[in-house]
C-alpha positions as CSV (number, residue, x, y, z in Angstrom):
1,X,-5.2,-6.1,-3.8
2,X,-8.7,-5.3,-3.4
3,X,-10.8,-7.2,-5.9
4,X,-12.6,-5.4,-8.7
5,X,-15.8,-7.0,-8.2
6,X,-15.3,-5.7,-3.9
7,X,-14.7,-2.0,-5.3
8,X,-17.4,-2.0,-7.3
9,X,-19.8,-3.5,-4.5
10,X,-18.6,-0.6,-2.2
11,X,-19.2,2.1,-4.5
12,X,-22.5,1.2,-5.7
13,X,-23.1,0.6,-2.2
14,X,-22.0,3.9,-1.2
15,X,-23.9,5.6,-4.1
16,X,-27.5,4.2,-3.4
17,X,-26.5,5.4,0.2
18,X,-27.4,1.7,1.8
19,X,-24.3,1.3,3.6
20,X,-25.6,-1.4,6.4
21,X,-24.4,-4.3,4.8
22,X,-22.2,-6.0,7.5
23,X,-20.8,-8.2,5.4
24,X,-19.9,-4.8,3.4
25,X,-18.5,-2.9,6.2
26,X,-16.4,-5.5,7.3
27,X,-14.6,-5.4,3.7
28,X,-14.2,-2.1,3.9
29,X,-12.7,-2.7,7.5
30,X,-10.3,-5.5,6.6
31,X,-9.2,-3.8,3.4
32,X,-8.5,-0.6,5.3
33,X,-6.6,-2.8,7.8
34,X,-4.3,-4.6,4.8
35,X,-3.5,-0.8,3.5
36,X,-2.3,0.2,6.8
37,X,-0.2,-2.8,7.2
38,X,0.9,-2.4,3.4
39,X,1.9,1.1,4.3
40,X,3.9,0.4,7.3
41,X,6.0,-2.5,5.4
42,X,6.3,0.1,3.1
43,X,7.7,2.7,4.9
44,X,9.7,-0.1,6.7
45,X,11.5,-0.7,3.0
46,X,11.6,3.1,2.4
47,X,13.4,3.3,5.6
48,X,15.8,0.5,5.1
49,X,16.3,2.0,1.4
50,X,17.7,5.7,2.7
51,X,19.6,4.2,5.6
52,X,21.5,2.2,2.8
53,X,22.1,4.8,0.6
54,X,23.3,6.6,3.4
55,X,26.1,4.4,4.2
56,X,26.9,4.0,0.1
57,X,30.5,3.6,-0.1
58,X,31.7,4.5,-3.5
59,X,32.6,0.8,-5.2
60,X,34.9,2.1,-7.6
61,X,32.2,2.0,-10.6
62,X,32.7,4.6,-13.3
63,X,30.9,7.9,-12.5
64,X,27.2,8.2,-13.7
65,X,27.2,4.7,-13.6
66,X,23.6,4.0,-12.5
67,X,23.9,0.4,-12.1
């Protein structure tokens, strides 16, 4: 999660068009890096989630049983 306080620091930083902070960019550059590890866990899940359904053998529930 990126802090509110953070977002707001990077858009008013990016509005006045001063974006030199280094202390700014390297927010911006470890946030981007969580996202892109968040995504790839993500997908990872995703993955994991379709190759189970996949294999779903029926369990002998009653049909339209969601759960």
């Amino acid at each position: 999660d990126i802090p509110l306080q953070d977002v707001r620091q990077i858009l008013e930083s990016r509005r006045s068009g001063v974006c030199t902070c280094t202390t700014l960019q390297d927010t911006i550059r470890t946030k981007a890096g969580e996202i892109v590890h968040k995504i790839a866990a993500l997908r990872d899940l995703q993955s994991e989630l379709e190759d189970l359904l996949s294999r779903w053998q029926d369990c002998g529930g009653r049909k339209g049983s969601a759960a």
